[in-house]
C-alpha positions as CSV (number, residue, x, y, z in Angstrom):
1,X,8.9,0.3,-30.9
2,X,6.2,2.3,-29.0
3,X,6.1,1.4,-25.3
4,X,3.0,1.5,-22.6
5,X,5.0,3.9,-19.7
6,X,3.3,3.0,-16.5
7,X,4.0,5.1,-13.9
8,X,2.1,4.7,-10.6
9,X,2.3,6.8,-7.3
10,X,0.6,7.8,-4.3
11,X,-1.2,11.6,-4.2
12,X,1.0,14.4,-4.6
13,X,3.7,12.1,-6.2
14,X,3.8,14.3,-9.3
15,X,2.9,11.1,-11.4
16,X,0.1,13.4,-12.9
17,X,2.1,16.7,-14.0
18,X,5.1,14.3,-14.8
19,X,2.8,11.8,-17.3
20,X,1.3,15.2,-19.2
21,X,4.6,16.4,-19.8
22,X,6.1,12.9,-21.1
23,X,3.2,12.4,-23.1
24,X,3.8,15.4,-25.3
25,X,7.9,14.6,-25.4
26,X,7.2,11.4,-26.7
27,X,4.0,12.0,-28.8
28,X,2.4,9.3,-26.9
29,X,-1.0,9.6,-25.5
30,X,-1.7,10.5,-21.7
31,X,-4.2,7.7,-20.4
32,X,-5.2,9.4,-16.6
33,X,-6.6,6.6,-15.1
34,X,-7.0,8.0,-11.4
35,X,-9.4,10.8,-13.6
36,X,-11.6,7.5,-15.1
37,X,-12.4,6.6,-11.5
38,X,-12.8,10.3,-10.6
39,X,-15.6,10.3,-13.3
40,X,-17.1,6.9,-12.0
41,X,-17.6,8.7,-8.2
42,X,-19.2,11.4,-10.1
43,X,-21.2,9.5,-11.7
44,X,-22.2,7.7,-9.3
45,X,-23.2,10.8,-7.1
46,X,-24.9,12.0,-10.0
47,X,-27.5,8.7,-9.4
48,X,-27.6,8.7,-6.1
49,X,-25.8,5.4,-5.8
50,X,-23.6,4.4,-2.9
51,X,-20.0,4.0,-3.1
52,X,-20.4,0.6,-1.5
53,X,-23.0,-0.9,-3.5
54,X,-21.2,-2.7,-6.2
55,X,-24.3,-4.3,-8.2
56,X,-25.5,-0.8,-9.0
57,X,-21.6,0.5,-9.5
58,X,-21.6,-2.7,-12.4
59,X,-24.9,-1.6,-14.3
60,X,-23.5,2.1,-13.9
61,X,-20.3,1.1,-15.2
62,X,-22.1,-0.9,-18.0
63,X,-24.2,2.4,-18.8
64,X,-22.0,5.4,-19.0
65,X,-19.1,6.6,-21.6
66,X,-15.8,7.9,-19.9
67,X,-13.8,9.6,-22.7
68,X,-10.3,11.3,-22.7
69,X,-10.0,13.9,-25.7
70,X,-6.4,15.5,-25.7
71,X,-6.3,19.5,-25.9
72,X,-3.3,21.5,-25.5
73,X,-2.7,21.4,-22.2
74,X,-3.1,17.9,-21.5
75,X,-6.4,15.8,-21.9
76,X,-10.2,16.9,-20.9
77,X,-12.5,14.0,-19.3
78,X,-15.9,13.4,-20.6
79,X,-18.7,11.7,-18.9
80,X,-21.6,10.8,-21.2
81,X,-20.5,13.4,-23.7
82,X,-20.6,16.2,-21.3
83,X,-16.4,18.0,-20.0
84,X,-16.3,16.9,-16.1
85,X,-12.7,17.6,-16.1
86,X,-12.5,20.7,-13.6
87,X,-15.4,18.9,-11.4
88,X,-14.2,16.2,-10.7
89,X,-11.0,17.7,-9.3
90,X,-12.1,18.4,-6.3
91,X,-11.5,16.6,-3.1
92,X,-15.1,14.9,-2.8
93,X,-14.3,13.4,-6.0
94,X,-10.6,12.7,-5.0
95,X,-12.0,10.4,-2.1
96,X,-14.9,9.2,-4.2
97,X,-12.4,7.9,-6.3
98,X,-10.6,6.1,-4.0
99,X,-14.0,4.0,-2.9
100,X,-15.1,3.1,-6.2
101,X,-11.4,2.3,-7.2
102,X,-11.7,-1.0,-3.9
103,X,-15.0,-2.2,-6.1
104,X,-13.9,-5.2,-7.9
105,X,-16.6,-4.8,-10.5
106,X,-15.5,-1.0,-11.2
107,X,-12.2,-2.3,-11.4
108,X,-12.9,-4.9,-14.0
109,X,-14.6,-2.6,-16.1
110,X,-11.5,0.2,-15.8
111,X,-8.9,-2.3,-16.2
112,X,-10.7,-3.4,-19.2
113,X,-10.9,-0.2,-20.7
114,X,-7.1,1.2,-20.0
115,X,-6.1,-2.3,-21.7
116,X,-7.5,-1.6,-24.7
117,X,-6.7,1.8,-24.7
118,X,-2.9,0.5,-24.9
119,X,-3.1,-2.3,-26.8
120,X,-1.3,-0.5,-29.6
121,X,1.2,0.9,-27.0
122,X,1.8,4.8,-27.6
123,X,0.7,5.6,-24.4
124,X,1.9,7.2,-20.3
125,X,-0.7,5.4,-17.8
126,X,-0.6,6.9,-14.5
127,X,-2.6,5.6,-11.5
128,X,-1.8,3.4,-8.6
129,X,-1.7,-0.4,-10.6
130,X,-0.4,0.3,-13.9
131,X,2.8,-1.4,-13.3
132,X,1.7,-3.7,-11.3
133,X,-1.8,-5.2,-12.6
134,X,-2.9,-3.5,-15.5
135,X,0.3,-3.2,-17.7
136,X,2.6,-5.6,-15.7
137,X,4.3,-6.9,-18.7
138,X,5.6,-3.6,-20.2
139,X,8.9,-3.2,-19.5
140,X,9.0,0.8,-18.7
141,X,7.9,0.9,-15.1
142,X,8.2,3.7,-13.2
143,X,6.9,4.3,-9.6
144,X,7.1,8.3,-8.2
145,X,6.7,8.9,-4.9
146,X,7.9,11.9,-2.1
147,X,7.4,12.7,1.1
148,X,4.0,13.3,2.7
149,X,5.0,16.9,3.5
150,X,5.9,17.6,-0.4
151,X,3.0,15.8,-1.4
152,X,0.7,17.3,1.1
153,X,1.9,21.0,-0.6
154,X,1.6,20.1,-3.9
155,X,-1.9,18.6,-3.7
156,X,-2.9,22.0,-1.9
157,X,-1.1,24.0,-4.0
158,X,-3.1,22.5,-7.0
159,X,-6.2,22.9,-5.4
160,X,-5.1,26.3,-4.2
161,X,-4.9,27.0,-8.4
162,X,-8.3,25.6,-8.8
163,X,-9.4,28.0,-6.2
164,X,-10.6,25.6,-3.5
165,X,-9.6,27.5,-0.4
166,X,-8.8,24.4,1.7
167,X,-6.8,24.4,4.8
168,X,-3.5,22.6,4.8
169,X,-4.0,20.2,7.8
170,X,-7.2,19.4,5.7
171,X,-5.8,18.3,2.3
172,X,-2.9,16.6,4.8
173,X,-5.4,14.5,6.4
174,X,-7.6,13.2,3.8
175,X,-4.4,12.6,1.4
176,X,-3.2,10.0,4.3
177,X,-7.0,8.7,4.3
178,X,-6.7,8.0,0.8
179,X,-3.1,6.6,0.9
180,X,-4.7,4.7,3.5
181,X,-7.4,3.1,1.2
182,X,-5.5,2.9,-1.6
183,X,-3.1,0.7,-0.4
184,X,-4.9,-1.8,2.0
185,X,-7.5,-2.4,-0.7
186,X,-8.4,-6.0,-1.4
187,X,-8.5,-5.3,-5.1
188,X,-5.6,-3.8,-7.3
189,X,-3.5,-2.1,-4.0
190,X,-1.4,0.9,-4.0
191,X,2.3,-0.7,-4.5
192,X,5.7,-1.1,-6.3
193,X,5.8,-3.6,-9.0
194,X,9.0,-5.5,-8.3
195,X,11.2,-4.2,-11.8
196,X,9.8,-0.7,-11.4
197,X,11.9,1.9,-11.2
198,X,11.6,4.2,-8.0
199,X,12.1,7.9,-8.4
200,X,11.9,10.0,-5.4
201,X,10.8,13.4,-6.4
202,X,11.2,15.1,-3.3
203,X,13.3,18.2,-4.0
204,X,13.4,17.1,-7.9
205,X,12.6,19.9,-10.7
206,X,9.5,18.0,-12.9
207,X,11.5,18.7,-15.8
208,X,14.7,17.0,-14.6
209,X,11.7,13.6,-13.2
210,X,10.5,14.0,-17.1
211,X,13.8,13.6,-18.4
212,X,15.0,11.0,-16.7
213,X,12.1,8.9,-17.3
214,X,12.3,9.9,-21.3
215,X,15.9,9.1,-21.3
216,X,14.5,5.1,-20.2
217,X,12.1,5.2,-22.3
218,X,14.1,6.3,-25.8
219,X,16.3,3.3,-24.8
220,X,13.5,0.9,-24.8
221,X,12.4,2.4,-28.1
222,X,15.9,1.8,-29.6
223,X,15.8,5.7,-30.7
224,X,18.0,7.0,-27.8
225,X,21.4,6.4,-26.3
């Protein structure tokens, strides 16, 4: 049978790169929750609303369309019909997200959303409360996390690729803001869901993360050993 995978993680955990990759072994879809938040911050930019103003952030939410349309390399992100995925990459967005993701209303409406998305199973969710809120019945839980030096590199190296010429100290600093917010929110917080599995990546190949996970996975489905 066709499982939900959450996997959930801080920044630079390699949740991201690790649920694209999965998504195409298994054939399951690749729901990128942290990007659906992403696209709520850039919405709400777009309007000129506040990220602390959550009456306007629930008639926004109410308004706009936040699809995922896969493509070869993973999955683009529409807002309103219009490819946002490159913009809202970048690390305004990255801490936009993290605001709108402590709004309790945008949070209802997301959670909603990634729900039905799943219903059917069929589908790697990665974000910060898959395991623990959203999906907390699926048995394939996995939680990735390293250590704030790897992740630091990796989440300049990405933005390094996306040619955002940030300094290092920078992308340090605002990745242990967000951990910060992210896990002393009052709504949906950063942690490990009890029967998760933790994976350290620090020092791990993806491919050898990806297979391990797969491996789990396959034995939940009854098709593997």
């Amino acid at each position: 049978m066709k499982q939900i995978v959450a996997i959930d993680g801080p920044s630079g955990s390699g949740k991201s790169t690790v649920a694209g990759m999965l998504s195409k072994i298994l054939g399951y879809m690749h729901l990128d929750t942290g990007a659906m938040y992403r696209a709520v911050a850039l919405a709400a930019v777009q309007e000129n609303i506040p990220y602390d103003d959550p009456e306007r952030l629930d008639e926004l939410c109410k308004r706009i369309r936040i699809e995922m349309r896969p493509k070869e390399e993973g999955v683009s992100i529409y807002l309103n019909g219009r490819d946002v995925t490159e913009e809202i990459r970048s690390p305004e967005m990255s801490l936009g997200s993290s605001a709108v993701s402590s709004v309790a209303q945008v949070r209802s409406h997301m959670v909603r959303l990634q729900r039905e998305i799943g219903r059917s199973g069929g589908i790697v969710a990665e974000g910060r409360d898959m395991g623990s809120v959203v999906f907390p019945d699926t048995p394939a839980k996995f939680y990735l996390d390293a250590s704030p030096e790897e992740r630091a590199r990796r989440r300049w190296l990405q933005l390094k690729e996306m040619g955002m010429d940030e300094r290092p100290d920078k992308v340090r600093r605002e990745m242990e803001e967000r951990d910060l917010k992210d896990s002393s929110r009052e709504h949906s917080p950063l942690l490990v869901a009890e029967d998760a599995i933790h994976i350290d990546t620090t020092g791990m190949k993806i491919h050898q993360v990806v297979e391990e996970i797969a491996r789990k996975v396959k034995e939940l489905e009854g098709t593997g050993a």
